[in-house]
TINUPA-860988 format. One record per residue: residue in three letters; x negated, y, z of N, C-alpha, C in turn; residue number from 0. Coordinates in pm, 1 decimal, padded with zeros to 6 digits. Each point is the difference from the previous one (the first is absolute). Layout:
<recs>
resn / nX / nY / nZ / caX / caY / caZ / cX / cY / cZ / resi
ALA / X / Y / Z / X / Y / Z / X / Y / Z / NUM;
...
</recs>
This chain:
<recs>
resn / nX / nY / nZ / caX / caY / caZ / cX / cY / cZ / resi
UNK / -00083.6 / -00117.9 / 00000.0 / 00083.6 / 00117.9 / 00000.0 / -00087.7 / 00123.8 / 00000.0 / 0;
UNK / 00017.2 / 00100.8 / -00113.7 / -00059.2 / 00082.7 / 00017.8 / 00037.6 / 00142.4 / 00071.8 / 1;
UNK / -00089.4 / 00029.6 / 00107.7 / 00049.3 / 00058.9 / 00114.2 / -00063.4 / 00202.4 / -00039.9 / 2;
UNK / -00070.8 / 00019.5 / -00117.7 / -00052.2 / 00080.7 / -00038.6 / 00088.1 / 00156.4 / -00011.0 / 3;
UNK / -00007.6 / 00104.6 / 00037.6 / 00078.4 / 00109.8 / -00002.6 / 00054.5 / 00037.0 / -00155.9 / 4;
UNK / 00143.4 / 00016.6 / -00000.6 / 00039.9 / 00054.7 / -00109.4 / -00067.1 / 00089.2 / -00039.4 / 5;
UNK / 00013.3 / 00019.8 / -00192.5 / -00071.2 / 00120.4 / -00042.3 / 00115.8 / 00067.2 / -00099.8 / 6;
UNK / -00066.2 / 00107.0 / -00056.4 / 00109.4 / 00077.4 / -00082.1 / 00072.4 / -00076.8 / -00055.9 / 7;
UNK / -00109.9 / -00087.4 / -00120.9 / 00092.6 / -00097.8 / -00075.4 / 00080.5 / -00093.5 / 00066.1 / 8;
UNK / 00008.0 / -00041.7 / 00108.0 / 00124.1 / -00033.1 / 00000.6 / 00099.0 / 00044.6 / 00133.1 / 9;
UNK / -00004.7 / 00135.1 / 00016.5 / 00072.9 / 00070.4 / 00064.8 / 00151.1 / -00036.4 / -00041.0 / 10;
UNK / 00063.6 / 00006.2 / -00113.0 / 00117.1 / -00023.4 / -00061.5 / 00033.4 / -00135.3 / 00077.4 / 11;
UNK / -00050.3 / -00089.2 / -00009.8 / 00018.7 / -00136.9 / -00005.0 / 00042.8 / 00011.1 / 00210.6 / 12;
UNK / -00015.4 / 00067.7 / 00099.8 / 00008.3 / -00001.2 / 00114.3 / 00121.8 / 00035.5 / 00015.1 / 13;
UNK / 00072.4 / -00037.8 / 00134.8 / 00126.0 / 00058.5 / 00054.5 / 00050.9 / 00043.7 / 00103.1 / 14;
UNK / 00092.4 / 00095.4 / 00024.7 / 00023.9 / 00070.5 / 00145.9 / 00111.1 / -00041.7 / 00028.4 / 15;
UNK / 00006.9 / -00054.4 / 00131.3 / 00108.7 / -00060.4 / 00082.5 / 00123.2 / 00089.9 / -00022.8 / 16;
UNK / -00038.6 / 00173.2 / 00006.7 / 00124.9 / 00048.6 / 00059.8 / 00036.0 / 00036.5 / -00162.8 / 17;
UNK / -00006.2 / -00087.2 / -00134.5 / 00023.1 / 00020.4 / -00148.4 / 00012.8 / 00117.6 / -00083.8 / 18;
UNK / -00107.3 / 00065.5 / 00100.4 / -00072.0 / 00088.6 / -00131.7 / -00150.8 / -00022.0 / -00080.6 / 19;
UNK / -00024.5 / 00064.8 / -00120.6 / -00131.2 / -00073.1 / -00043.9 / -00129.5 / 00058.5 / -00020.1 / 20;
UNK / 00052.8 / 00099.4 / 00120.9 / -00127.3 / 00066.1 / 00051.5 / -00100.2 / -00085.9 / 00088.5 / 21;
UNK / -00107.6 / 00003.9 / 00013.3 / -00069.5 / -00056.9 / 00110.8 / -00011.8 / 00046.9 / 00150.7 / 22;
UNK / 00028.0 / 00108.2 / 00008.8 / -00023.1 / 00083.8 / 00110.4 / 00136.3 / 00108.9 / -00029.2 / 23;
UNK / 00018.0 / 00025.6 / 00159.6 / 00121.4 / 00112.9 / 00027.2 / -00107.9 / 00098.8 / 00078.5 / 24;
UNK / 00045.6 / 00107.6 / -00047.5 / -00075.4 / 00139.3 / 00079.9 / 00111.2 / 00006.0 / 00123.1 / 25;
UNK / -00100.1 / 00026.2 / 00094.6 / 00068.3 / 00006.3 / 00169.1 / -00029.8 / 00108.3 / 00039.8 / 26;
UNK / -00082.5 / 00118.9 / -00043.9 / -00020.9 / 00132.9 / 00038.4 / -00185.5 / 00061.5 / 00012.4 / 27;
UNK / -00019.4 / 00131.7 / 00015.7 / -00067.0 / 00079.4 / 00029.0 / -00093.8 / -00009.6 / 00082.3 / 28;
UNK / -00142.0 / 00000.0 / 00058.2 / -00053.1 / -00004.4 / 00111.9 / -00132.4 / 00104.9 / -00026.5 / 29;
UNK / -00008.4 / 00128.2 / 00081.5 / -00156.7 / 00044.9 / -00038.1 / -00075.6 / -00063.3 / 00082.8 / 30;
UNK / -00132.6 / -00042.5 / -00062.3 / -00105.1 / -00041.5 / 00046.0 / -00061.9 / 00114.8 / 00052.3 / 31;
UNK / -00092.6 / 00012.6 / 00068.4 / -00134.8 / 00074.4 / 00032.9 / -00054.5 / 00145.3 / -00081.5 / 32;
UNK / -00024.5 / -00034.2 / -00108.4 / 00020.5 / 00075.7 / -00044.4 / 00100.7 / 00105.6 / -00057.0 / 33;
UNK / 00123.7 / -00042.0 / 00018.1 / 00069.4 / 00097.4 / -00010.1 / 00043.1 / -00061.7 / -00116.1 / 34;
UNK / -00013.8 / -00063.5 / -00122.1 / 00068.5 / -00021.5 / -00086.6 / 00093.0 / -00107.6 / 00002.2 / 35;
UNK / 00171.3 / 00011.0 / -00034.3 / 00043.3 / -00107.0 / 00003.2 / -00045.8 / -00120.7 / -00099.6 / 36;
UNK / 00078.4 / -00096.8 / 00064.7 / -00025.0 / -00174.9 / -00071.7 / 00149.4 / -00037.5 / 00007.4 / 37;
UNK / 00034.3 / -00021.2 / -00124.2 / 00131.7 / -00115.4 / -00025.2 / -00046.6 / -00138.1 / 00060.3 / 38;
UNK / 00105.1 / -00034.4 / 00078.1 / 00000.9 / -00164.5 / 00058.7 / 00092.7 / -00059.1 / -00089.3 / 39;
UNK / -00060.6 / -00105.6 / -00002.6 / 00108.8 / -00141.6 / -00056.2 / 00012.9 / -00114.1 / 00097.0 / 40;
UNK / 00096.9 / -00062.3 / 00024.3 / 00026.6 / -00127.5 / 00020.3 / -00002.2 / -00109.0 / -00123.9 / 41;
UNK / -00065.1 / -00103.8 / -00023.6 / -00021.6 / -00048.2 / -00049.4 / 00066.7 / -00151.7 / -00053.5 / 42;
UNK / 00120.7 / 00015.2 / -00127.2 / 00116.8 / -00104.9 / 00054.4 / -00008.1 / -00098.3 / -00126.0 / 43;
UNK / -00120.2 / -00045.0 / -00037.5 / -00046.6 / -00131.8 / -00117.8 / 00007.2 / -00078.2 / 00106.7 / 44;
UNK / 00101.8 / -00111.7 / -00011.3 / 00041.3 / -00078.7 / 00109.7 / -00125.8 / -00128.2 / -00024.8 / 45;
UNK / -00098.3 / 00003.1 / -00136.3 / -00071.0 / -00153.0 / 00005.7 / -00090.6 / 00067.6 / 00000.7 / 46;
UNK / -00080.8 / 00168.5 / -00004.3 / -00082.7 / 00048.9 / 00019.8 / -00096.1 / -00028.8 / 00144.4 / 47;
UNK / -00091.3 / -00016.3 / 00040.6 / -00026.1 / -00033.0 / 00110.6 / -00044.9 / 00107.3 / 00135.2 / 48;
UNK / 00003.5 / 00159.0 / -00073.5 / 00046.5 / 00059.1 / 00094.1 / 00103.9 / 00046.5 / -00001.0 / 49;
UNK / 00110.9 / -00075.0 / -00016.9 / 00148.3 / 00008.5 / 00037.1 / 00064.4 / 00067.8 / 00076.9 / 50;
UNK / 00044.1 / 00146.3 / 00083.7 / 00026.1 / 00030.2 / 00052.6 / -00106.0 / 00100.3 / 00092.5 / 51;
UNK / -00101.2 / 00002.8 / -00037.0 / -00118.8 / 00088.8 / 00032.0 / 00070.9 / 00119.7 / -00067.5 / 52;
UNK / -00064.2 / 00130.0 / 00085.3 / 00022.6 / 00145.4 / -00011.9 / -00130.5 / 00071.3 / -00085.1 / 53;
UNK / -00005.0 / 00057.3 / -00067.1 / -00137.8 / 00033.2 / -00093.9 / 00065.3 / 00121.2 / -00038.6 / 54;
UNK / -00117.5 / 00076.0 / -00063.2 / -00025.9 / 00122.3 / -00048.9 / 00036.2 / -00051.9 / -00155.3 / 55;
UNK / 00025.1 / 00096.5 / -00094.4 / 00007.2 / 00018.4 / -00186.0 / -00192.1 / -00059.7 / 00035.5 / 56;
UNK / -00037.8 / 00004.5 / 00036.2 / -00173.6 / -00054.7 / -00074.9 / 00013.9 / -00118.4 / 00061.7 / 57;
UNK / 00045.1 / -00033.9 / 00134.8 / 00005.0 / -00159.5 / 00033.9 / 00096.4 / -00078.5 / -00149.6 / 58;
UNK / 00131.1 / 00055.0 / -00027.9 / 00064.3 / -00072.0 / -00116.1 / -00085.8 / -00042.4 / -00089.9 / 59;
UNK / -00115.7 / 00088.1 / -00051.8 / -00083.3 / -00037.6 / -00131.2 / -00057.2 / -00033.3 / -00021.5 / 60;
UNK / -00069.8 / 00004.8 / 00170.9 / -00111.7 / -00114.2 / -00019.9 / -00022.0 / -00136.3 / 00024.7 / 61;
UNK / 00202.0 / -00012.1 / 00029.1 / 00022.3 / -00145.6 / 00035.2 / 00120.1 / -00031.8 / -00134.3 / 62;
UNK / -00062.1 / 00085.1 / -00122.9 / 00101.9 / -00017.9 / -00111.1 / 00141.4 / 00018.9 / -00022.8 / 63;
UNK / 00057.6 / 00028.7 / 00132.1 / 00117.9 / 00049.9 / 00016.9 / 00055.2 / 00069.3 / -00082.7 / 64;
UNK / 00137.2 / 00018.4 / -00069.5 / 00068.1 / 00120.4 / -00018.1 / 00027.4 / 00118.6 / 00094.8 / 65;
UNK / 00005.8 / 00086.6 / -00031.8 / -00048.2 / 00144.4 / 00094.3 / 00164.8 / 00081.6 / -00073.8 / 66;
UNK / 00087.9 / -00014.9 / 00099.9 / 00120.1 / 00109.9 / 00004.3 / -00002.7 / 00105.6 / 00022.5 / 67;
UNK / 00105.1 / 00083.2 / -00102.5 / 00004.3 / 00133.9 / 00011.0 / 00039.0 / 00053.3 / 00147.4 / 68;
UNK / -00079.9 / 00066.0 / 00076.1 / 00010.8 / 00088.3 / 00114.2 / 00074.7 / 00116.0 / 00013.0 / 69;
UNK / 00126.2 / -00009.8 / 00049.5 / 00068.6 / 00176.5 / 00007.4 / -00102.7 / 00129.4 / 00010.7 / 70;
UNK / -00001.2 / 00118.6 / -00001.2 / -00088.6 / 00070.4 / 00012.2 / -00003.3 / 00036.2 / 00171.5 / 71;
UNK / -00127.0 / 00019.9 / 00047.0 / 00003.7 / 00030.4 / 00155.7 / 00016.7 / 00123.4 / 00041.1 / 72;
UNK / 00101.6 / 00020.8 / 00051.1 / 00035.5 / 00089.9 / 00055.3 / 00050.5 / -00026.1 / 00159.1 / 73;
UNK / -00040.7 / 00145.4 / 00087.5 / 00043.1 / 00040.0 / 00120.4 / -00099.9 / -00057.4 / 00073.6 / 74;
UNK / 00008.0 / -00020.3 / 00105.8 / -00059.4 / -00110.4 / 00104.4 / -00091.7 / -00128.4 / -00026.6 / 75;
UNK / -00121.5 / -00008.0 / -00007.5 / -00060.3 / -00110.5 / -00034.0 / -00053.4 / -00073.5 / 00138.1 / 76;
UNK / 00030.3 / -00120.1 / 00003.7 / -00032.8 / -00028.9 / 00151.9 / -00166.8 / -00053.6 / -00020.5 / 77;
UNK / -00054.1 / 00055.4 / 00097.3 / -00200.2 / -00001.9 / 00060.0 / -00016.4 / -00106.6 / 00030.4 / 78;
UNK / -00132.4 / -00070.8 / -00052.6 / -00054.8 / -00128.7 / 00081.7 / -00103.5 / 00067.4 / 00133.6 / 79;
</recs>
């Protein structure tokens, strides 16, 4: 069984429990340290093997993920 991380090519071919065919749902806003915000994702490729892990738009890509459109941030960004 090959246990190897999905990649772009076959992003399509993965599926999300809650039947959409996105890989990831955006869950909100967080500034880091520096002051600039970061879009979070929850992560919902149900055979993906970080399944349910929270990541940044650069965690999605570099684990081949599809990367969803983010509302624009506005108001209140909550601080790590």
């Amino acid at each position: 069984m090959d246990k190897s991380i999905p990649t772009e090519q076959n992003a399509a071919a993965r599926t999300d429990p809650s039947g959409s065919e996105s890989d990831a749902k955006f869950i909100g806003w967080q500034e880091m340290g520096t002051g600039e915000p970061f879009a979070f994702y929850n992560i919902t490729a149900a055979d993906h093997p970080s399944f349910g892990s929270t990541v940044t738009e650069e965690g999605l890509k570099k684990l081949g993920l599809q990367v969803p459109d983010a509302p624009p941030q506005q108001g209140v960004v909550q601080k790590l």
